[in-house]
C-alpha positions as protocol buffer text, in pm:
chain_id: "A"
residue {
  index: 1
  type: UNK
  ca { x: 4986 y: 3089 z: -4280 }
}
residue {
  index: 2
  type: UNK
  ca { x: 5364 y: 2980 z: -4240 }
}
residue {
  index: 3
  type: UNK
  ca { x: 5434 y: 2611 z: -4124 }
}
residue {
  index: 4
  type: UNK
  ca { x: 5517 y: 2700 z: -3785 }
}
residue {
  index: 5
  type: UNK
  ca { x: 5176 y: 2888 z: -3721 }
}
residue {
  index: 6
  type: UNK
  ca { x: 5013 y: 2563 z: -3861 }
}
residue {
  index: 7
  type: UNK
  ca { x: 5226 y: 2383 z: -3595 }
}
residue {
  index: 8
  type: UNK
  ca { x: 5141 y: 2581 z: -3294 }
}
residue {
  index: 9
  type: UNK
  ca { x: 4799 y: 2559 z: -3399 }
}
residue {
  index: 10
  type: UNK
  ca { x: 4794 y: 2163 z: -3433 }
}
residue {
  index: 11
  type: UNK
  ca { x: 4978 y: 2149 z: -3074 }
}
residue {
  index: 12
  type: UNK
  ca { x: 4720 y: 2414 z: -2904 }
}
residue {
  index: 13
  type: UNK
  ca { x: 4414 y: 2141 z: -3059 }
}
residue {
  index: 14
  type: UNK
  ca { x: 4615 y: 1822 z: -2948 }
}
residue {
  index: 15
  type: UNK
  ca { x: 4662 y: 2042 z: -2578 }
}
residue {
  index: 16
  type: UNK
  ca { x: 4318 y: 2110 z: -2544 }
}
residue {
  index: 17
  type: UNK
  ca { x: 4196 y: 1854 z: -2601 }
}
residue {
  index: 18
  type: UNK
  ca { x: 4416 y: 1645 z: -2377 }
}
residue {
  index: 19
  type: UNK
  ca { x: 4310 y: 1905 z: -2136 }
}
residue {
  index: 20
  type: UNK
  ca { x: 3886 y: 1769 z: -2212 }
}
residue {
  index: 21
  type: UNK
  ca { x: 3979 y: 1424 z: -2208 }
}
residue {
  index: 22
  type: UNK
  ca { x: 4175 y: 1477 z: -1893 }
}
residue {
  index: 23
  type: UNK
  ca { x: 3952 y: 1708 z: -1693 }
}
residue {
  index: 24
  type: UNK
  ca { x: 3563 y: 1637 z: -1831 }
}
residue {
  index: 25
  type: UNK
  ca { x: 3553 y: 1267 z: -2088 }
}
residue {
  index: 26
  type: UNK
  ca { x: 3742 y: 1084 z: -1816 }
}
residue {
  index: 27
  type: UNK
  ca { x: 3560 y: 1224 z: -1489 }
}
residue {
  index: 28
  type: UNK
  ca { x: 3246 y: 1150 z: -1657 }
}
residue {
  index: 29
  type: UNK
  ca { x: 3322 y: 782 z: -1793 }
}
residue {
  index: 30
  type: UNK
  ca { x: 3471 y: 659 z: -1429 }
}
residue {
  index: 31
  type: UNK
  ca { x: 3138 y: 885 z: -1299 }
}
residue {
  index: 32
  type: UNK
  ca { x: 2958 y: 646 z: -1488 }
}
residue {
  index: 33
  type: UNK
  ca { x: 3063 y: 350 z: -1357 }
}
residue {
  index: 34
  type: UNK
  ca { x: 3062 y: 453 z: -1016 }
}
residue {
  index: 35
  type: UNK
  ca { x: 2706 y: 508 z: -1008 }
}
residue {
  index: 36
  type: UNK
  ca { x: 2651 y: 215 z: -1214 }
}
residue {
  index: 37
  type: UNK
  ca { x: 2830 y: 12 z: -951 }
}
residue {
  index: 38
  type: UNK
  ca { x: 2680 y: 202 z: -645 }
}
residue {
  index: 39
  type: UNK
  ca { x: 2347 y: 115 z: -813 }
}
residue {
  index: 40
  type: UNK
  ca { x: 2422 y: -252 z: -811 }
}
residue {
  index: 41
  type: UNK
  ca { x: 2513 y: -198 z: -471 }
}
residue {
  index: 42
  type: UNK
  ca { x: 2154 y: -22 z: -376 }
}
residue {
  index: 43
  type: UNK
  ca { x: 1986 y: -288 z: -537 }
}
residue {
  index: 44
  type: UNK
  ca { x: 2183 y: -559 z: -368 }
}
residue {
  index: 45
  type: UNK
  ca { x: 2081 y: -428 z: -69 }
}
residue {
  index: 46
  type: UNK
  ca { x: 1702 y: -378 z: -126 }
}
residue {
  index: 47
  type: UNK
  ca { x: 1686 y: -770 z: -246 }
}
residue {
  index: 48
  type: UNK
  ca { x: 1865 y: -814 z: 139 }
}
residue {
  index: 49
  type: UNK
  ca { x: 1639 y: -546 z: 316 }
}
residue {
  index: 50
  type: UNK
  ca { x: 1293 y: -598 z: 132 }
}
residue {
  index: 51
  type: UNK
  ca { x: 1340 y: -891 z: -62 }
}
residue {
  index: 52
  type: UNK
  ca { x: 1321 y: -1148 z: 165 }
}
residue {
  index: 53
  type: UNK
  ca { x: 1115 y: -1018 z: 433 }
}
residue {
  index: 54
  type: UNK
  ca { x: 771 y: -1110 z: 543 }
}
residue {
  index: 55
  type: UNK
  ca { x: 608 y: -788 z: 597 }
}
residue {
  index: 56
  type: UNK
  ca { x: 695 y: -635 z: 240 }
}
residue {
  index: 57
  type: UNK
  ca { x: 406 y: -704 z: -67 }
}
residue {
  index: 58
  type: UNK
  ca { x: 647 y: -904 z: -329 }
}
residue {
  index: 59
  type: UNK
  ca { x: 482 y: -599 z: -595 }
}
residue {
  index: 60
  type: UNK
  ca { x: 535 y: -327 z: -327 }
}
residue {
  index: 61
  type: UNK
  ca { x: 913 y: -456 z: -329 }
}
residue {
  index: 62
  type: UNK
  ca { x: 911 y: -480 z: -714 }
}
residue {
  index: 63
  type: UNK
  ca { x: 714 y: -142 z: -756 }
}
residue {
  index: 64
  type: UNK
  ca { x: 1012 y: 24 z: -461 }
}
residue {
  index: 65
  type: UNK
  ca { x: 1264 y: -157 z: -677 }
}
residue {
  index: 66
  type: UNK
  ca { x: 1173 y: 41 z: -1022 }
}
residue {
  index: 67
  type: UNK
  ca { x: 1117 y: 347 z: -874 }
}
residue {
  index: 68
  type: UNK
  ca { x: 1477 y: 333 z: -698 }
}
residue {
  index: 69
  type: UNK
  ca { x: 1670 y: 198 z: -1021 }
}
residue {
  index: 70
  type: UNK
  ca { x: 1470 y: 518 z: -1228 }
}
residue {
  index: 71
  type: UNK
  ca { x: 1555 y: 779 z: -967 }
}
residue {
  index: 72
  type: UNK
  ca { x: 1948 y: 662 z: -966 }
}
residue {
  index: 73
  type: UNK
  ca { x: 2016 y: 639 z: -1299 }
}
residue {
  index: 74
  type: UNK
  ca { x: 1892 y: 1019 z: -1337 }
}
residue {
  index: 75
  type: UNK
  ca { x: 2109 y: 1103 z: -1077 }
}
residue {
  index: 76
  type: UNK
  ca { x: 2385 y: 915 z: -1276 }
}
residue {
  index: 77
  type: UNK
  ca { x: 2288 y: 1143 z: -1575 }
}
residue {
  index: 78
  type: UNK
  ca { x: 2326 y: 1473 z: -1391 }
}
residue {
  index: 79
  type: UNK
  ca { x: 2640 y: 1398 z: -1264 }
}
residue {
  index: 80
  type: UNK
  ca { x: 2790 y: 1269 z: -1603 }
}
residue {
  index: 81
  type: UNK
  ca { x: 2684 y: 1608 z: -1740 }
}
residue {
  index: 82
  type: UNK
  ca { x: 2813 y: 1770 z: -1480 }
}
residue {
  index: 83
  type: UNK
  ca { x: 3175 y: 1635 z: -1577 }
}
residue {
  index: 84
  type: UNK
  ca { x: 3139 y: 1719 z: -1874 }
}
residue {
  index: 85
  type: UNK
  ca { x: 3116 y: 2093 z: -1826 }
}
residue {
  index: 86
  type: UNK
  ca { x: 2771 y: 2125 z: -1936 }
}
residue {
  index: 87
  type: UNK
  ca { x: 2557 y: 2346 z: -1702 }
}
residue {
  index: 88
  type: UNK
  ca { x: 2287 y: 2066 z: -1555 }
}
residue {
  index: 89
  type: UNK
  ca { x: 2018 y: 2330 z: -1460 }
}
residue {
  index: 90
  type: UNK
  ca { x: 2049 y: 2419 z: -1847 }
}
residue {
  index: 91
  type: UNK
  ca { x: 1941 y: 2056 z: -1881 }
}
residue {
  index: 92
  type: UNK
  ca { x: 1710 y: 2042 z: -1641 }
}
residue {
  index: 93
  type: UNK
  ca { x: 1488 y: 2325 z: -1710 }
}
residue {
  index: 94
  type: UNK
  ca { x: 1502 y: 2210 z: -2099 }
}
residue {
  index: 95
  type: UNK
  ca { x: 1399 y: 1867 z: -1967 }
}
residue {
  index: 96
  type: UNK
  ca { x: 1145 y: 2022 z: -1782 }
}
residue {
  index: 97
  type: UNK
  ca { x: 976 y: 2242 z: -2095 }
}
residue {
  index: 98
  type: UNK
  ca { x: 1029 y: 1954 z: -2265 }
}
residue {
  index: 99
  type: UNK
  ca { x: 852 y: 1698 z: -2004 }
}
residue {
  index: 100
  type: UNK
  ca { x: 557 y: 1966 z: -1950 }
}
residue {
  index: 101
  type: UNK
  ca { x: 480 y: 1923 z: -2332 }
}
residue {
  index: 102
  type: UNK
  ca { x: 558 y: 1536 z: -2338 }
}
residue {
  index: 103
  type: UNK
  ca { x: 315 y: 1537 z: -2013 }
}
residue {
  index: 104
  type: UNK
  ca { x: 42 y: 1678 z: -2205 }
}
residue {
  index: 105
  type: UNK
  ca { x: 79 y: 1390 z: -2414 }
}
residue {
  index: 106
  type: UNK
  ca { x: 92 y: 1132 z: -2163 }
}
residue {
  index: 107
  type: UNK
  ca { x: -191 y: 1189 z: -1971 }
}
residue {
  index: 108
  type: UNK
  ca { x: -287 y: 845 z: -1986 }
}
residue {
  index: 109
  type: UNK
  ca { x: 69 y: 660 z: -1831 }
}
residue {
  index: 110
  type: UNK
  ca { x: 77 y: 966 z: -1541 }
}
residue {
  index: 111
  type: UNK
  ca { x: -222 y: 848 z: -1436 }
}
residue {
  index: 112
  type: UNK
  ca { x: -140 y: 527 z: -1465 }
}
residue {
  index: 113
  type: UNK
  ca { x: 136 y: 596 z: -1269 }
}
residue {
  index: 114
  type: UNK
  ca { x: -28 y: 770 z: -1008 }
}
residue {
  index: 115
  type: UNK
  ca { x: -300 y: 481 z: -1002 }
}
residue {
  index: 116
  type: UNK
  ca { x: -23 y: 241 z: -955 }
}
residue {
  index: 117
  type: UNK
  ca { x: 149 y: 459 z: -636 }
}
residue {
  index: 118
  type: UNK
  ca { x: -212 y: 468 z: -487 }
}
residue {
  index: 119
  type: UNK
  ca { x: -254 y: 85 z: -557 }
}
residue {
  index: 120
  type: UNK
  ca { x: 97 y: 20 z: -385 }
}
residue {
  index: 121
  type: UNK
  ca { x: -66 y: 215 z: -47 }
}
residue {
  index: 122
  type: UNK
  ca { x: -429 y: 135 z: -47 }
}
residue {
  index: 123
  type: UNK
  ca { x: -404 y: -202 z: -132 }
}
residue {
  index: 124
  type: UNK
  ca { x: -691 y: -381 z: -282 }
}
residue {
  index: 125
  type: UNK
  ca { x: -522 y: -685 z: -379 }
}
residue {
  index: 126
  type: UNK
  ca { x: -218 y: -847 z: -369 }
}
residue {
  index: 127
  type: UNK
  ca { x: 0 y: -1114 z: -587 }
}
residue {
  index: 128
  type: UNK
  ca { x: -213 y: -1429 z: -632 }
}
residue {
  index: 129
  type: UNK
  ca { x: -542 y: -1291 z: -535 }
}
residue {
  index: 130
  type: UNK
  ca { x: -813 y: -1384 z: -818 }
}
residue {
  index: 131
  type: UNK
  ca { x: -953 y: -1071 z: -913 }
}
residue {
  index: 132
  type: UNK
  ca { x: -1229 y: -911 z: -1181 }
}
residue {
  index: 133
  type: UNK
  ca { x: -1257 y: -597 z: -1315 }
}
residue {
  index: 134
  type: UNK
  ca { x: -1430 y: -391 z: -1653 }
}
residue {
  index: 135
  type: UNK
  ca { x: -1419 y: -742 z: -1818 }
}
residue {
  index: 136
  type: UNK
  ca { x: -1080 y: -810 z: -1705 }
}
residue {
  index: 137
  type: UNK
  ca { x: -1046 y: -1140 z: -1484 }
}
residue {
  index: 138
  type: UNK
  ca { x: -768 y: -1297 z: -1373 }
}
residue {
  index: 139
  type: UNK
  ca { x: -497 y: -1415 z: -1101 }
}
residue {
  index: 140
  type: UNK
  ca { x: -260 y: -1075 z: -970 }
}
residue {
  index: 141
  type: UNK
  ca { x: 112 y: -1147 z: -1089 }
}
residue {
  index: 142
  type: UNK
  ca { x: 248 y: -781 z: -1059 }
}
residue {
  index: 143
  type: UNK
  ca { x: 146 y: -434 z: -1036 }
}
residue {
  index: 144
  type: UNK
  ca { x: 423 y: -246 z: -1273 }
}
residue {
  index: 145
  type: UNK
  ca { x: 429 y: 138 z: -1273 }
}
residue {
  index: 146
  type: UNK
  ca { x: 207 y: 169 z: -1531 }
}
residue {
  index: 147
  type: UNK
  ca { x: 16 y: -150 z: -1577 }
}
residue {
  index: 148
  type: UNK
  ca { x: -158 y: -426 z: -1317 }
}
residue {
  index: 149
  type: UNK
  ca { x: -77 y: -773 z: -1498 }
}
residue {
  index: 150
  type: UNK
  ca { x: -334 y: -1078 z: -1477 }
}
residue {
  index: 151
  type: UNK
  ca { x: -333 y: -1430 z: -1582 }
}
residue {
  index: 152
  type: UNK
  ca { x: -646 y: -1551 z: -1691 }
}
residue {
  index: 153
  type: UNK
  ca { x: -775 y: -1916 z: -1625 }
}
residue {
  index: 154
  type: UNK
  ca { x: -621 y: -2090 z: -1952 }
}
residue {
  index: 155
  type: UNK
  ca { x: -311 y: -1914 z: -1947 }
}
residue {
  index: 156
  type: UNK
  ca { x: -327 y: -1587 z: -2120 }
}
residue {
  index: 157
  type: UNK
  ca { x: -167 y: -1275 z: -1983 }
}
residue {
  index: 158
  type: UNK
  ca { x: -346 y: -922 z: -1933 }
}
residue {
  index: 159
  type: UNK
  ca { x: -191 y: -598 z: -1916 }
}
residue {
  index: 160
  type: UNK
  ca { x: -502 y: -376 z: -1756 }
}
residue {
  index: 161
  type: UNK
  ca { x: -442 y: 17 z: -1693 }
}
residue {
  index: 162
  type: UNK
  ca { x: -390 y: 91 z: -1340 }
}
residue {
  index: 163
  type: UNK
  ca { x: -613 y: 338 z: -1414 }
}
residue {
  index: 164
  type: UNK
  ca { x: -911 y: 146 z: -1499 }
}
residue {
  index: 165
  type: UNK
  ca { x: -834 y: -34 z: -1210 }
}
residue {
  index: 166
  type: UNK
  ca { x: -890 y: 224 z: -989 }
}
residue {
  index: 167
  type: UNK
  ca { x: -1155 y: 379 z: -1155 }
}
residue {
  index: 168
  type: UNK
  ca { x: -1366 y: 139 z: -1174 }
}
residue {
  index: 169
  type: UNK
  ca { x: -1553 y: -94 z: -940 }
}
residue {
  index: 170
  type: UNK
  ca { x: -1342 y: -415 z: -876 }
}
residue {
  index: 171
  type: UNK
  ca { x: -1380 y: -754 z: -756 }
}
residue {
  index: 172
  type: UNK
  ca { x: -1123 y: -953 z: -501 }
}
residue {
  index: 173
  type: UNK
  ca { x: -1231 y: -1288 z: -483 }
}
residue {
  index: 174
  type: UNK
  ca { x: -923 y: -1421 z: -253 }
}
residue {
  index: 175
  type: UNK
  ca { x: -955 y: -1105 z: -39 }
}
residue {
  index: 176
  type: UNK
  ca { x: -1054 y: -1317 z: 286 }
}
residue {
  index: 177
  type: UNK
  ca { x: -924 y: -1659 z: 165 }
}
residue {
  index: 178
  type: UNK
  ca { x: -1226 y: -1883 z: 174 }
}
residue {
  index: 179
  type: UNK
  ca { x: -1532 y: -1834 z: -83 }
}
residue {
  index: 180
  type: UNK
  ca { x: -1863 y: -1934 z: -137 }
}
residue {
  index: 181
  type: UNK
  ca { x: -2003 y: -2187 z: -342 }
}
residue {
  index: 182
  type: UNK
  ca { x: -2381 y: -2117 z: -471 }
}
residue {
  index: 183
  type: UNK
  ca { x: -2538 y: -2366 z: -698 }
}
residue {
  index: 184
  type: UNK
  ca { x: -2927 y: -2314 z: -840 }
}
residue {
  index: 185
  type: UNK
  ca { x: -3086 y: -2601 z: -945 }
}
residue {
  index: 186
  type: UNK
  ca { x: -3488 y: -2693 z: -1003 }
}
residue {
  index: 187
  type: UNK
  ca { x: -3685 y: -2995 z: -912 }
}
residue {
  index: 188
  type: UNK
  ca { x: -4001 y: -3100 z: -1059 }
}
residue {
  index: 189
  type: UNK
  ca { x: -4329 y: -2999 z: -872 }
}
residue {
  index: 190
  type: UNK
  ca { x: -4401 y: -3392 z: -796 }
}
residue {
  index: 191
  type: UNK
  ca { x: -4101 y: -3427 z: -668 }
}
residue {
  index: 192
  type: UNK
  ca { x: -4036 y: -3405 z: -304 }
}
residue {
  index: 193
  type: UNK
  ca { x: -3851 y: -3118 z: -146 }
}
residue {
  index: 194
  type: UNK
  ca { x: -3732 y: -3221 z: 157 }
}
residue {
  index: 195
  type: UNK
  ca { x: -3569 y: -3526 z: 46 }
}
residue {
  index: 196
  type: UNK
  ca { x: -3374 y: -3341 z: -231 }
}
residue {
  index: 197
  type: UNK
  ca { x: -3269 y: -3109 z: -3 }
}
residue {
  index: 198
  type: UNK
  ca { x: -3171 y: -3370 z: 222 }
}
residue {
  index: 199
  type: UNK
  ca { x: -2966 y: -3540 z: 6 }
}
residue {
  index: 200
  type: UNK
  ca { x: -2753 y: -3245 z: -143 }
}
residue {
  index: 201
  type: UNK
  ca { x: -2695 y: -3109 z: 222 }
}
residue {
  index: 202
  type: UNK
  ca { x: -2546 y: -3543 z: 319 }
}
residue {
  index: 203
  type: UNK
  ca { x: -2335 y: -3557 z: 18 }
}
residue {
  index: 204
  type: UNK
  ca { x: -2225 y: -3157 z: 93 }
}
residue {
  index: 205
  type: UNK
  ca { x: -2112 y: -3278 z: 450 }
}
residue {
  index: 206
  type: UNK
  ca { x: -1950 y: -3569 z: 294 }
}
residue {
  index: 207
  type: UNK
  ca { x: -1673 y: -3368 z: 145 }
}
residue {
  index: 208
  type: UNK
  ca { x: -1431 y: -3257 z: 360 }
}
residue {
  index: 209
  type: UNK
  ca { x: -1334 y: -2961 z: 129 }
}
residue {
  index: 210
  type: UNK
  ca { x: -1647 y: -2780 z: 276 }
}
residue {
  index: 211
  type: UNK
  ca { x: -1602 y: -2583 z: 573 }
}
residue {
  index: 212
  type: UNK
  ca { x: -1772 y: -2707 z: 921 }
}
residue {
  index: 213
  type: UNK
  ca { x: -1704 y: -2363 z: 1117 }
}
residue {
  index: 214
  type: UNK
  ca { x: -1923 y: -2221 z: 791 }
}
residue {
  index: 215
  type: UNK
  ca { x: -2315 y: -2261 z: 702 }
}
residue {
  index: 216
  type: UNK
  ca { x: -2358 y: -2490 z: 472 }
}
residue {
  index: 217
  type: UNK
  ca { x: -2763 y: -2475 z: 301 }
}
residue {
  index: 218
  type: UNK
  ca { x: -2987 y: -2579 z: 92 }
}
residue {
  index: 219
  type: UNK
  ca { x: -3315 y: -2413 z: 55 }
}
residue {
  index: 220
  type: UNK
  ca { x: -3664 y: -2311 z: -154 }
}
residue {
  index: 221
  type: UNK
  ca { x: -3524 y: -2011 z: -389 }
}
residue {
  index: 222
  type: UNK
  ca { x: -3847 y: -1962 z: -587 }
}
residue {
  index: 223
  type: UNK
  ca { x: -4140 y: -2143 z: -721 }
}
residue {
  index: 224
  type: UNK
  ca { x: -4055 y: -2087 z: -1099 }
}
residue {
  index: 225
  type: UNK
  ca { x: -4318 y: -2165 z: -1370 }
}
residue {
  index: 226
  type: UNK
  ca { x: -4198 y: -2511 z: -1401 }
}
residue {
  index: 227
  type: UNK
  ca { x: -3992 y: -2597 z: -1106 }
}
residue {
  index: 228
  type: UNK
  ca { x: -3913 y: -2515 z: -776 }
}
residue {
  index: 229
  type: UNK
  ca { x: -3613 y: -2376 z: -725 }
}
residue {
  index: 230
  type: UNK
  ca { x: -3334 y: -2500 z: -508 }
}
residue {
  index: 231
  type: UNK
  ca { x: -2982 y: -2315 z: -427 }
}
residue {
  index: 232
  type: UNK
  ca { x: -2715 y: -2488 z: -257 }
}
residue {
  index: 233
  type: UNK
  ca { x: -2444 y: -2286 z: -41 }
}
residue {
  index: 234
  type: UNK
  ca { x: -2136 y: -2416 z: 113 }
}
residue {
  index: 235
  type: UNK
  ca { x: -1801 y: -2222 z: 240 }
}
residue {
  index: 236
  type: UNK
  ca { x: -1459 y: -2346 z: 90 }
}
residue {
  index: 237
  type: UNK
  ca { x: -1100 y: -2193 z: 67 }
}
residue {
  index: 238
  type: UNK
  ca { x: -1032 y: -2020 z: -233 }
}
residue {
  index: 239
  type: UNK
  ca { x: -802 y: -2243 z: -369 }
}
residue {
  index: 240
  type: UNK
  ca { x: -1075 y: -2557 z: -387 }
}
residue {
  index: 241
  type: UNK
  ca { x: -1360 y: -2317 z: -511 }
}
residue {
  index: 242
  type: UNK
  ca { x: -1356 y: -2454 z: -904 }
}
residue {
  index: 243
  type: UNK
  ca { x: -1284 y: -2836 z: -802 }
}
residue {
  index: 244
  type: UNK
  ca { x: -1543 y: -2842 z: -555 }
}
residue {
  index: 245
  type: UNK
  ca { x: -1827 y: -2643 z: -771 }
}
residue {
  index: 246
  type: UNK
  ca { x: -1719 y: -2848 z: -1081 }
}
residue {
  index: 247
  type: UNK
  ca { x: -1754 y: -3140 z: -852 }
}
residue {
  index: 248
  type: UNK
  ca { x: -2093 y: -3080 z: -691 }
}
residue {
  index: 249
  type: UNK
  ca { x: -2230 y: -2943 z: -1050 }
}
residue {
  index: 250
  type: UNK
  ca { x: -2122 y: -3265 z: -1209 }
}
residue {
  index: 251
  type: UNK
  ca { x: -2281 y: -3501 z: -914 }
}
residue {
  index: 252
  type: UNK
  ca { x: -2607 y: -3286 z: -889 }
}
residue {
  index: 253
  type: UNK
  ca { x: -2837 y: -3485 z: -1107 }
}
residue {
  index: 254
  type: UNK
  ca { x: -2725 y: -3824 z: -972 }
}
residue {
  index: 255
  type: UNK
  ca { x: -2792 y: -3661 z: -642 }
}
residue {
  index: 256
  type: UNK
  ca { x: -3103 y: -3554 z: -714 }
}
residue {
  index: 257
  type: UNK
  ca { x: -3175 y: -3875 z: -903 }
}
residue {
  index: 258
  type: UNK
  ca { x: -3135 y: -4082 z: -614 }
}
residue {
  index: 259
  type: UNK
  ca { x: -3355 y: -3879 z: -412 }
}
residue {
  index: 260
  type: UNK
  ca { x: -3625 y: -3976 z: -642 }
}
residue {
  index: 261
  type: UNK
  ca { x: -3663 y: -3577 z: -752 }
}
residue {
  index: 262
  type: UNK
  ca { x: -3703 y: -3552 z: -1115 }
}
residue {
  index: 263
  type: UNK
  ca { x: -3519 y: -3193 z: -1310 }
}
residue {
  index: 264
  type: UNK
  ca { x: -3831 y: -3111 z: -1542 }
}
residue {
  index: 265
  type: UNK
  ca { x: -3784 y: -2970 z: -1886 }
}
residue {
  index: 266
  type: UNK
  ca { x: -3996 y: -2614 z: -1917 }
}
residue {
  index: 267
  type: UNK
  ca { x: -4355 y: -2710 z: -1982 }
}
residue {
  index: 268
  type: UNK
  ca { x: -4694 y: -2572 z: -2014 }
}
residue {
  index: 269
  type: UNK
  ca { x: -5021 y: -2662 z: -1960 }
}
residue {
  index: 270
  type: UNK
  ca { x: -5306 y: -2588 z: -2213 }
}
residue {
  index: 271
  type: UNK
  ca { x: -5627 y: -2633 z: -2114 }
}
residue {
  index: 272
  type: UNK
  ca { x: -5922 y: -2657 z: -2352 }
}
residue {
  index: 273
  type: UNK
  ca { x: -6295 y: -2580 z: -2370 }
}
């Protein structure tokens, strides 16, 4: 090969590739960041739209807000391929052989996923409610697309499975806002009755952190083998149900003391011949 062919050669490379950095490298690159700037822009406006308004669950917006920001930057990728020459239904249908067989694997996080869209709709419990489930208990921060997060009493964070969350039975202690407080407690036989019962129900009323528009009782639960059995109700809001059962748990014995009831240890009579 002569110098000149070895020239032309070089020039034909140098011109087409000019020609692929001209008509597919740069196309894609400013493709790019259009649609990463048009996806700032989507965002910006769903933080204006559903961000701030009243009517929108703060984990429906943040559950709308990753499914948005997923779906755009996949159309982002198909139209970078796109300017790059490269056929995208090509892509696509690989992708999709190739998600079937990853989906096969990841049974688990679809249903998690689907869990999570059913969650978003249906409900059950929203961003601070106090909730229990398969062992799980804790306060609702977020419901992510895969997993519900909880934060327990003394601080530690839980990542549960949507899934288990829907398929199992679950408790929503905040659901209505107010709660009950149930306290069991036994008095001696010897003791009198009434006048216990009297005296938790006065220092019940007492505290204003008990609900008026609410029942508020104290009755005869059972007569145990060495007791009789008294349970306490009262209606509070859920946000004073531990300092008020704490409180009444902690004052129960002085109560009681004061009433002249006596708590009895477990005992038994023997009787000999």
């Amino acid at each position: 090969m002569d110098m000149n062919s070895t020239m032309a050669m070089m020039l034909d490379y140098k011109t087409y590739g000019l020609e692929i950095l001209k008509n597919n490298i740069v196309p894609a690159v400013l493709t790019f960041i259009i649609g990463v700037i048009l996806m700032k822009v989507v965002m910006t406006i769903l933080d204006r739209i559903l961000g701030k308004s009243r009517f929108i669950d703060p984990m429906l917006y943040k559950f709308i807000k990753n499914a948005t920001k997923t779906v755009v930057w996949a159309l982002i990728f198909i139209e970078v391929i796109k300017q790059l020459g490269i056929d995208a239904s090509s892509v696509l249908t690989v992708f999709a052989a190739a998600g079937a067989a990853v989906a096969l694997g990841l049974q688990g996080s679809l249903s998690n996923l689907a869990s999570g869209i059913i969650m978003m709709f249906t409900k059950p419990f929203k961003h601070g409610d106090y909730i229990s489930c398969s062992g799980f208990e804790g306060t609702v921060d977020s419901i992510d697309m895969l997993y519900t997060t909880l934060i327990t009493a003394d601080g530690k964070i839980i990542n549960v499975p949507n899934s288990v969350l829907t398929s199992s039975t679950s408790t929503n202690f905040s659901k209505f806002g107010v709660r009950r407080i149930e306290i069991k407690v036994g008095i001696s036989y010897e003791s009198d009755e009434e006048r216990a019962k009297y005296a938790i129900l006065s220092h019940a009323k007492e505290d204003k952190r008990f609900l008026t528009d609410r029942p508020i009782t104290c009755d005869v639960l059972e007569y145990a083998d060495s007791a009789i059995i008294l349970v306490f109700r009262g209606w509070v809001n859920s946000a004073d149900y531990w300092d008020v059962f704490f409180y009444m748990n902690n004052n129960m014995k002085t109560i009681l003391a004061e009433a002249g009831a006596e708590i009895p240890y477990p005992q038994i009579d023997v009787h000999t011949r």
